[in-house]
LUMRO-123537 format. One record per residue (C-alpha): residue number from 1; x, y, z; residue in one letter. Coordinates in steps of 0.5 Angstrom, whole numbers. Example, Ala and Ser with C-alpha at 12.3 -4.5 7.8 and 13.67 -1.06 7.14 Angstrom:
BEGIN
{1; {25; -9; 16}; A}
{2; {27; -2; 14}; S}
//
This chain:
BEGIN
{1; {211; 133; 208}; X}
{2; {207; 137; 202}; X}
{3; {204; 143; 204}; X}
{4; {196; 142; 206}; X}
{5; {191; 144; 200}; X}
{6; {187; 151; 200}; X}
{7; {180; 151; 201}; X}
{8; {182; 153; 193}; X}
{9; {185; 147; 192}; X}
{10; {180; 143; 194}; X}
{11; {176; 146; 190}; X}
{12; {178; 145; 184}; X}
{13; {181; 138; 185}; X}
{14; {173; 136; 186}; X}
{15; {172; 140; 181}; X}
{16; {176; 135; 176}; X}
{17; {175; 129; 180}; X}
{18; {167; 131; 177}; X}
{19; {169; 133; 170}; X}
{20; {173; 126; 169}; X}
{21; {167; 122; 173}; X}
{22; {161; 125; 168}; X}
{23; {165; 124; 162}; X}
{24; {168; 117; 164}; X}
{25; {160; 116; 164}; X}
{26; {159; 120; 158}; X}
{27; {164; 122; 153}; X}
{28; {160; 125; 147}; X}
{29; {157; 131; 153}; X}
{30; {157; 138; 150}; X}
{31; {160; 143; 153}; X}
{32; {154; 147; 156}; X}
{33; {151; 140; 158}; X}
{34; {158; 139; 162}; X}
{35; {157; 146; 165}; X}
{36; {150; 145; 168}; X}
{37; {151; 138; 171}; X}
{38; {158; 141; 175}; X}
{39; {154; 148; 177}; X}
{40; {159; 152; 173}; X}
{41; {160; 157; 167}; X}
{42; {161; 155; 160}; X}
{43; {167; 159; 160}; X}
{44; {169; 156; 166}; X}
{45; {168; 149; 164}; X}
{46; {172; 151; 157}; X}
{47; {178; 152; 161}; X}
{48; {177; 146; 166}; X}
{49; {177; 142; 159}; X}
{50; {183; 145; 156}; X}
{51; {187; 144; 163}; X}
{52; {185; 136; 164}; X}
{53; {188; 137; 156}; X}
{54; {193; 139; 157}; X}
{55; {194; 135; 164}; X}
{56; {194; 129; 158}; X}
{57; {188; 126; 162}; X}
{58; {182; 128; 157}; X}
{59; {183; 127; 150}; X}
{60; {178; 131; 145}; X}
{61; {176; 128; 139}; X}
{62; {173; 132; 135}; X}
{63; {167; 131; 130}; X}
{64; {161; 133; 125}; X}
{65; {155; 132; 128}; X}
{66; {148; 133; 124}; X}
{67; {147; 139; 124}; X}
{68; {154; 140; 121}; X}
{69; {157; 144; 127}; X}
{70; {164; 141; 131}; X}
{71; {162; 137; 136}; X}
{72; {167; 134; 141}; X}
{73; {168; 127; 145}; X}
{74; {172; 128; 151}; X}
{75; {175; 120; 152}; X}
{76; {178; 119; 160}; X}
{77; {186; 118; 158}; X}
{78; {189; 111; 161}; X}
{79; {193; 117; 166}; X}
{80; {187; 120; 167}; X}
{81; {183; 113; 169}; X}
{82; {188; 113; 174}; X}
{83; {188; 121; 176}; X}
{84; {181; 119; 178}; X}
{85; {182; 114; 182}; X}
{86; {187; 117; 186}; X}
{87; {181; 123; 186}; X}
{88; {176; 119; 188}; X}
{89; {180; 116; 194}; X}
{90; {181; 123; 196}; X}
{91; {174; 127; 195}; X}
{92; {170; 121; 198}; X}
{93; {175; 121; 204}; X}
{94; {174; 128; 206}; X}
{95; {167; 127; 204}; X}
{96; {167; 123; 210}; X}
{97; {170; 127; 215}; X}
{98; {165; 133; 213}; X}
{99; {159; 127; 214}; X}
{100; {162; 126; 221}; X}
{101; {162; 134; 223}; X}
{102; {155; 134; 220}; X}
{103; {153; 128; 224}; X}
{104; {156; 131; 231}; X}
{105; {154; 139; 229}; X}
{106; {146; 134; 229}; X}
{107; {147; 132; 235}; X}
{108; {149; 138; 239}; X}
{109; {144; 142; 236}; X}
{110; {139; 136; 238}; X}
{111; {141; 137; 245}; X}
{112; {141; 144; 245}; X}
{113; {133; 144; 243}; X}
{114; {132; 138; 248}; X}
{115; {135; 141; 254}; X}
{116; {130; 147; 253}; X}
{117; {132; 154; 252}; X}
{118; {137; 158; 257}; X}
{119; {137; 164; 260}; X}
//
């Protein structure tokens, strides 16, 4: 049995799972477009980038634009298309069970107020 993820992991594998899911939906994004919609650095997410690369889940193509300068399109590989899946799977499981914690969290806290304070 592998061992359970970190907090870390976890972290990061929502991270990739984001990234795959917004260029899935828009190749052409920029960078600093990216960064924005996952909350991250531009550095951070020049090295997410590089990593899912690397991993052969993203390929980036490259291109002028109008204003002459290098632009990039991230396409979501076949490997990729399937690593996202998987993802998916996982991300909204855990989802769930936050959602389930949340919704019983409410509902004791609910109680607590309804029974009055306590001395």
């Amino acid at each position: 049995m592998p061992p359970a993820p970190t907090r870390g992991t976890l972290v990061q594998e929502a991270l990739h799972f984001r990234a795959l899911r917004a260029l899935a939906k828009q190749p052409n994004l920029s960078q600093r477009q990216l960064a924005e919609q996952l909350g991250v650095s531009l550095g951070k997410t020049n090295h997410l980038l590089h990593t899912l690369v690397g991993k052969g889940l993203l390929k980036a193509s490259h291109f002028r634009n109008c204003q002459n300068k290098m632009a990039h399109a991230y396409l979501v590989t076949p490997t990729g298309l399937a690593e996202k899946a998987a993802m998916a799977r996982g991300y909204l499981d855990r989802k769930l069970q936050e959602y389930a914690a949340l919704r019983k969290e409410i509902r004791q806290i609910k109680a607590e107020l309804e029974s009055g304070p306590r001395s």
